[in-house]
C-alpha positions in Angstrom: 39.2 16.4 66.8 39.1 20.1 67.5 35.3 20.2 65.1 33.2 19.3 68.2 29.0 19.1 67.4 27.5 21.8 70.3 26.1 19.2 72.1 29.3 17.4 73.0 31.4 20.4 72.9 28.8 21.8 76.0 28.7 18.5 77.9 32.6 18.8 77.8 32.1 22.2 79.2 30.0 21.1 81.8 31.5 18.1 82.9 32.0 18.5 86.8 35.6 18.0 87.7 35.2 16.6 91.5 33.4 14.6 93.2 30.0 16.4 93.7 27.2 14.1 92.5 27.8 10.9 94.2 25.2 8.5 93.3 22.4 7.3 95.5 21.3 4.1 94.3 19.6 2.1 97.3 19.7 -1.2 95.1 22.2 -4.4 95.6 22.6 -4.5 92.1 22.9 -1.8 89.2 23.4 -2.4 85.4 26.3 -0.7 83.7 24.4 0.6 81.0 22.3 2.3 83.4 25.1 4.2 84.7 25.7 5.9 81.4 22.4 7.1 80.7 22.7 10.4 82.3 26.8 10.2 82.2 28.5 13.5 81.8 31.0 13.8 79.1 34.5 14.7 80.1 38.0 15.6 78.9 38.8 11.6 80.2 36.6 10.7 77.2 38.4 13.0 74.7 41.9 11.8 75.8 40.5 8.5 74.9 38.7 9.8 71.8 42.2 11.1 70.9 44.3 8.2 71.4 41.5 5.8 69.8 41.2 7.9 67.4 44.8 7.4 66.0 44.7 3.9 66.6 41.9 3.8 63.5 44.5 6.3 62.0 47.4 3.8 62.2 44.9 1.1 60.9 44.4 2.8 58.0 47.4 3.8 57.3 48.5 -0.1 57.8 46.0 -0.8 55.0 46.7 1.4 52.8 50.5 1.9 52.7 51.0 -1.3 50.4 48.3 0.4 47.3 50.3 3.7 47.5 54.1 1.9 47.4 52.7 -0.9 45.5 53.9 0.5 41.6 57.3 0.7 43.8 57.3 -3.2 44.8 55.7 -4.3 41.5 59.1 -2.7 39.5 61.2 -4.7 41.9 59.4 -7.9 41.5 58.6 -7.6 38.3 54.7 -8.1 39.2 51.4 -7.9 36.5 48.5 -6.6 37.8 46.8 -9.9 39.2 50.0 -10.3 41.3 49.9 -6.7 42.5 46.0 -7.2 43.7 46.8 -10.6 45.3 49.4 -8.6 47.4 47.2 -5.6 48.1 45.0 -8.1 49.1 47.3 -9.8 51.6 46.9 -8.4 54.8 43.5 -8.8 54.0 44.1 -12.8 54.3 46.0 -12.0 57.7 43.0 -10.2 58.8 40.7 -13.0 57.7 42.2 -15.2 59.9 42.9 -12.9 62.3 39.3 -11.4 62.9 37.8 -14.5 64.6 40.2 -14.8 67.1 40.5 -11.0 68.1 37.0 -10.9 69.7 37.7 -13.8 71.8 41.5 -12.7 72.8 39.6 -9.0 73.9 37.2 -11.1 76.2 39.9 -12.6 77.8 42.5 -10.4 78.4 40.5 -7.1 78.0 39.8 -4.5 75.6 42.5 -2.3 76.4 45.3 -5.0 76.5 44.2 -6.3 73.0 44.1 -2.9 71.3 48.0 -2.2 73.0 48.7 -6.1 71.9 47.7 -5.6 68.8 49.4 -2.5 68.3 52.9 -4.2 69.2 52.4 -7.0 67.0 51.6 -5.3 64.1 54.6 -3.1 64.5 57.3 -5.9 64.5 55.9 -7.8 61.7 55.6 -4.9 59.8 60.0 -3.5 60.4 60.3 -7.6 59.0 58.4 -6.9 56.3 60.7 -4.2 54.9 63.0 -6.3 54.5 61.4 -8.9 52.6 64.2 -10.3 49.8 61.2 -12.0 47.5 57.8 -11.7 46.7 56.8 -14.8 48.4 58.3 -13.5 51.5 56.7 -10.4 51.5 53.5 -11.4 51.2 53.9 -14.0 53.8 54.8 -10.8 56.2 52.1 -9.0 55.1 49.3 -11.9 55.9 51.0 -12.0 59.5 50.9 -8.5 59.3 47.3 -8.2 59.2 46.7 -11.4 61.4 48.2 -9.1 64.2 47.0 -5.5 62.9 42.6 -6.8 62.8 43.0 -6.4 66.3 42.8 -3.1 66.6 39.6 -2.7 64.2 38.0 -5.2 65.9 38.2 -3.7 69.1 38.7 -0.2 68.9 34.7 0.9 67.9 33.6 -1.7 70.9 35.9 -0.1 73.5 35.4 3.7 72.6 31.4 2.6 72.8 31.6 1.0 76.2 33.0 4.5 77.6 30.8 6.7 76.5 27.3 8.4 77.6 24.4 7.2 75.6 23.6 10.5 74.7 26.8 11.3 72.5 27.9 7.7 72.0 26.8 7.9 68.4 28.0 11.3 67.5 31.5 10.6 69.4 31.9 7.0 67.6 31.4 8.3 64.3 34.0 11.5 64.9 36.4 7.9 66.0 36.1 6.5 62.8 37.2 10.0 61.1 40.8 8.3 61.9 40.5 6.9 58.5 40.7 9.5 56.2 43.9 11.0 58.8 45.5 7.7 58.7 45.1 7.7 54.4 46.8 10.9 54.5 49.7 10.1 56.9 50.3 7.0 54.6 50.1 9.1 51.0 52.3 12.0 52.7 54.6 9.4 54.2 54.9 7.8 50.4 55.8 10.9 48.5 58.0 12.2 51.4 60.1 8.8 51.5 59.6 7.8 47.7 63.4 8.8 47.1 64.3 5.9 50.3 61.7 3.1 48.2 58.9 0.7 49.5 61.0 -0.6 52.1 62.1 2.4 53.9 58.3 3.7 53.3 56.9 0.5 55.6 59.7 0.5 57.8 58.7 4.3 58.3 55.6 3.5 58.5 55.9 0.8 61.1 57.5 2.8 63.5 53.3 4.1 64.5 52.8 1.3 66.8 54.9 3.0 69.6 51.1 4.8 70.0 51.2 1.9 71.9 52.4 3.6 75.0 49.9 6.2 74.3 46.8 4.1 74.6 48.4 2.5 77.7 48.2 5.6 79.5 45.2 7.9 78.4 42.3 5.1 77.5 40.5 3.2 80.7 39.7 0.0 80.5 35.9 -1.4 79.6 33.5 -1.2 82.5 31.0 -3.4 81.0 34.1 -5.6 80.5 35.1 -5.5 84.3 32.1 -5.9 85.8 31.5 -9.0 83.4 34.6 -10.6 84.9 33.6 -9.8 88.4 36.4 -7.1 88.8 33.8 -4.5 90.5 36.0 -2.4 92.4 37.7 -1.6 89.3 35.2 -1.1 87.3 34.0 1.7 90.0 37.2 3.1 89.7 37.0 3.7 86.2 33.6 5.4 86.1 34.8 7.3 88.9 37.3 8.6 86.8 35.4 9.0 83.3 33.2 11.1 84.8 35.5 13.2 87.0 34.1 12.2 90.5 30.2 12.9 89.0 29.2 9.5 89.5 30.4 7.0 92.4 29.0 3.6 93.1 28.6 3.2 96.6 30.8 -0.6 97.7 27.6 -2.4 98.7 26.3 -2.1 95.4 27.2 -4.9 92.7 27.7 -3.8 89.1 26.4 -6.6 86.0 25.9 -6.8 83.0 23.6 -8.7 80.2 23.7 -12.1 81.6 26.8 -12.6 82.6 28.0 -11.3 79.5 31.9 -12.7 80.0 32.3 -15.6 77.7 29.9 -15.4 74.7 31.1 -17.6 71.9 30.7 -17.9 68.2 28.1 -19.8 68.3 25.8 -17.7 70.3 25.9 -14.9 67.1 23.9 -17.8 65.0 21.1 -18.8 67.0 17.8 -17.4 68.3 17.2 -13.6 68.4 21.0 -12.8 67.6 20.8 -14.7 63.7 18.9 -12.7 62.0 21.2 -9.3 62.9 24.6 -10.9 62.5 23.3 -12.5 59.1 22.3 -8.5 57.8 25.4 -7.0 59.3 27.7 -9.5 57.6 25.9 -9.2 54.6 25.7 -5.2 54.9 29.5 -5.6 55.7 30.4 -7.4 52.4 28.5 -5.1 50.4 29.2 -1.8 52.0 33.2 -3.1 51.5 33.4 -4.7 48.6 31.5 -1.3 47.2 34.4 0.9 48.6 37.6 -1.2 48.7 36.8 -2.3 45.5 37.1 1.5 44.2 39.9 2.5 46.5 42.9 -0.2 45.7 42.4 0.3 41.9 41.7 4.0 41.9 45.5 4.9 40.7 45.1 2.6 38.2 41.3 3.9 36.9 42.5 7.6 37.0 45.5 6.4 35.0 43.4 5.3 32.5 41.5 8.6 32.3 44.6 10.6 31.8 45.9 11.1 35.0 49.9 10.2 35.7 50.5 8.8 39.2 51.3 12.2 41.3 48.4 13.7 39.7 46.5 10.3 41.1 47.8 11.0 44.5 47.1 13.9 44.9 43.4 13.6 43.6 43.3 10.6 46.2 44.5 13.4 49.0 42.1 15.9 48.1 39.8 13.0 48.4 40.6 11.8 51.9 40.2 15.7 52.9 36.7 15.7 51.7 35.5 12.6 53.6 36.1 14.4 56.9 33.1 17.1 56.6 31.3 14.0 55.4 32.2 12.3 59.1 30.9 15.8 60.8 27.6 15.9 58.7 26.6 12.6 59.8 27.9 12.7 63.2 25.7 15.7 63.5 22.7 13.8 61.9 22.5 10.3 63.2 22.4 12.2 66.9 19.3 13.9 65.3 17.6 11.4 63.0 18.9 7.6 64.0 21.4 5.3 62.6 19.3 4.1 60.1 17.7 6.9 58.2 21.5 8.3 57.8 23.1 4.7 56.6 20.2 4.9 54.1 20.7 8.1 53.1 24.0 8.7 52.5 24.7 5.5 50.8 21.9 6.3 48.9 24.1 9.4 47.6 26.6 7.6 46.9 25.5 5.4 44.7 24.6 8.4 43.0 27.7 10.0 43.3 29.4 7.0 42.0 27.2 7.1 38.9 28.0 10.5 38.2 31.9 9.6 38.9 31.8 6.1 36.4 30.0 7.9 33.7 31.9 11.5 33.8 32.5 13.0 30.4 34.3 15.7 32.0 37.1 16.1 34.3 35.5 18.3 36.5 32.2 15.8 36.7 35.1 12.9 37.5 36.3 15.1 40.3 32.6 16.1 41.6 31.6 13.0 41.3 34.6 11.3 43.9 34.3 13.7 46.0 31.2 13.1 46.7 31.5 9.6 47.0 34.0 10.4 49.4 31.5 12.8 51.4 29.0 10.4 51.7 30.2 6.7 51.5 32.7 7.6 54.5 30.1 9.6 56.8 28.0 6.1 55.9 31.3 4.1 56.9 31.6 5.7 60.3 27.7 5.9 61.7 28.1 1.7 60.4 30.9 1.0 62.5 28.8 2.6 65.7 26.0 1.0 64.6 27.5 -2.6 64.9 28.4 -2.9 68.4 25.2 -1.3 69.6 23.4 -4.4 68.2 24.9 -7.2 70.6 25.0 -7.3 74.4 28.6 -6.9 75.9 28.4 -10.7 75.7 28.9 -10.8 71.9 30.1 -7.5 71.3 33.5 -8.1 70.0 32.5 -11.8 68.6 30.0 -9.2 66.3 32.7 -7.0 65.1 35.2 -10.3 64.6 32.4 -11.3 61.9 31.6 -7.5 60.8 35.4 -7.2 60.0 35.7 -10.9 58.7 32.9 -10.3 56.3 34.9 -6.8 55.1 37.9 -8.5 54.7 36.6 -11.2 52.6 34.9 -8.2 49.9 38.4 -6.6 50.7 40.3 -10.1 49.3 38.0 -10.5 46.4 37.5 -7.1 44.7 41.2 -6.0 44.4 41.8 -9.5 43.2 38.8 -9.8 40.8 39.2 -6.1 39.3 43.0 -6.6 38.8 41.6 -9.7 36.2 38.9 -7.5 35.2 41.6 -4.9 34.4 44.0 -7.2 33.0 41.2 -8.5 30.3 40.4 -4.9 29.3 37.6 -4.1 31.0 37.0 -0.1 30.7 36.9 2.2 33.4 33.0 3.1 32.8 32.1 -0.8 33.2 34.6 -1.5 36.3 33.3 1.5 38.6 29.9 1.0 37.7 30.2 -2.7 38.3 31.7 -1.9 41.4 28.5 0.6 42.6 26.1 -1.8 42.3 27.1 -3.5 45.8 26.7 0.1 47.2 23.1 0.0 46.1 22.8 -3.4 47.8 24.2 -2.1 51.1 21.4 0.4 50.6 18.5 -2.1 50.4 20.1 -4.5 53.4 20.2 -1.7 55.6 16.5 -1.0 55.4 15.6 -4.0 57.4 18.5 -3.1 60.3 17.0 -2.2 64.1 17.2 1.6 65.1 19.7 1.7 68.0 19.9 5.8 68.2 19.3 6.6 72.5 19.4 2.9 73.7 21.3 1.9 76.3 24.5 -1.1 75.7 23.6 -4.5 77.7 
């Protein structure tokens, strides 16, 4: 997190830290989002950033622990490929049925509570887990697994959003979502460092991240826009008193509100009026932009197997990968601050497709390695200016009801493709046909995304 852009790196800088520019609003009533127009940026957003920031770590290294011990479980289990993608694809289930409710459980206990609750849940199921005694069992643990674990990506992007200045809320979202490629590493490293200890002690490892919990507990505020939509006004005073370091105090006579009351919003709302046409792209963007991605990632072992490649050769052209997507998150932090979310989506999805061309069709093994590390470059900058761009498209209302459908949308791309491509592997498809198959839904994502409203310098409701 040390690879501040200038911009927030100064603001950080400048950020007063006591109380010396009290605000003088003569109105009864002041919006939140207001507030955060002119917001400074301070070191109480980067100890956020920071503990946030690990909780998308711990996410993905959640998610991707089972591909990199999967060989492991499949020689205990004796499992074909099909079994081994329904497994992968698991948690994926969990977080299926977990996604819906997530949005609704953040509204009413709070963001902060549901990211730590989360957290906690995920952590027990997953100790059980490692000591699954049959495959049936383990999967089972795995669905609950990601029942409980959804709850942190559902939230996480909303919260971090609802703390930040509009003027860096792009640029500090996207460097969020850079957990990813930390939490793929922590997972690979934690799989070759354990492999003599198995799968099990792996997970059980593994599970031991959710005592972060205590972390977020301490160093992350609650949701302002979330307190003042539950009519808790003094403390929602209290926190931007303390985000901003004493630069911005709301006097007691005057209320705080939101959109329209925004506590409350329900499914339903997302599918009706003004609000169906953006939740109908972004779960369609979702499924594509996923299904593109995961569909490559939980089989990419097995494809670089089939080019020659034994399996610690695979990892550690998977690590190399991880490390290239996070210049990939700095480029397009730095760009959709300059150029919109929309124009950088476009763009560097764009690339990828390209990139993933290049990477299906390689003669070479130097044009196989260019080629995914491009795709890595640009399809994860893409990844983290889209999950910024999601929550800025509802009011606080619907906020976390969006992201419950952006992530149930994912997760059903993430069910299918590990599924469909283990059959596809299993009848003999070639690599050249699979990746290439699997880059066409990145060229949709491309196309969906052109009809997406610009949200770059607007205010949350």
């Amino acid at each position: 997190m040390s690879d501040l852009s200038p911009s927030v790196a100064d603001a950080v800088r400048n950020a007063p830290s006591h109380r010396t520019v009290p605000t003088t609003h003569t109105t009864d009533s002041i919006a939140v989002g207001k507030l955060f127009e002119q917001f400074p940026l301070t070191r109480e957003h980067l100890k956020s950033c920071l503990a946030l920031f690990m909780v998308f770590a711990i996410e993905a290294w959640e998610m991707m622990i089972i591909v990199y011990t999967a060989q492991l479980i499949g020689k205990e289990f004796q499992l074909d490929a099909a079994a081994l993608g329904n497994l992968i694809g698991a948690i994926f289930v969990g977080m299926l049925i977990g996604s819906l409710w997530w949005g609704k459980i953040s509204d009413r206990i709070g963001r902060k509570r549901a990211i730590i609750l989360s957290l906690v849940l995920y952590g027990l199921i997953s100790v059980a887990s490692a000591m699954a005694t049959s495959y049936g069992m383990l999967y089972a643990l795995r669905l609950l697994s990601g029942i409980a674990a959804v709850g942190m990506m559902v939230v996480t992007f909303a919260h971090f959003e609802e703390l930040l200045p509009v003027k860096v809320r792009g640029t500090c979202t996207v460097y969020l979502a850079s957990g990813w490629p930390v939490g793929m590493l922590m997972a690979l490293g934690v799989s070759m460092w354990l492999l003599p200890l198995g799968w099990r002690g792996i997970i059980a490892v593994s599970s031991l991240a959710a005592v972060w919990a205590f972390v977020v507990a301490r160093w992350v505020q609650e949701s302002p826009y979330w307190l003042a939509a539950v009519g808790r006004d003094d403390e929602a005073k209290a926190v931007i008193a303390r985000l901003s370091r004493g630069a911005v105090i709301v006097p007691p006579s005057t209320r705080l509100h939101v959109e329209k009351g925004a506590h409350g919003g329900t499914h339903r709302e997302l599918f009706v009026g003004p609000a169906l046409r953006i939740t109908l792209l972004q779960i369609a963007v979702n499924f594509t932009f996923s299904w593109g991605y995961w569909g490559l990632q939980t089989w990419l072992p097995t494809l670089l197997q089939q080019r020659g490649l034994n399996l610690p050769q695979s990892y550690g052209f998977i690590a190399i990968s991880a490390i290239c997507m996070i210049p990939g998150y700095i480029a397009a932090s730095f760009l959709t601050g300059k150029f919109g979310r929309k124009r950088v989506i476009v763009g560097f999805v764009g690339m990828s497709v390209i990139a993933g061309y290049v990477f299906a069709n390689a003669q070479t093994m130097e044009m196989l390695y260019a080629g995914n590390f491009a795709l890595a470059f640009f399809s994860m900058g893409a990844w983290g200016v889209w999950d910024t761009w999601i929550g800025e498209l509802y009011s606080t209302r619907l906020r976390t009801l969006g992201y419950s459908w952006a992530v149930f949308a994912q997760r059903v791309a993430n069910i299918a493709a590990p599924s469909l491509i283990g059959m596809l592997l299993v009848r003999g498809w070639s690599f050249n046909t699979t990746t290439t198959m699997i880059n066409a839904f990145m060229l949709a994502t491309v196309l969906l995304a052109l009809f997406m409203p610009e949200t770059e310098g607007k205010e949350l409701d």
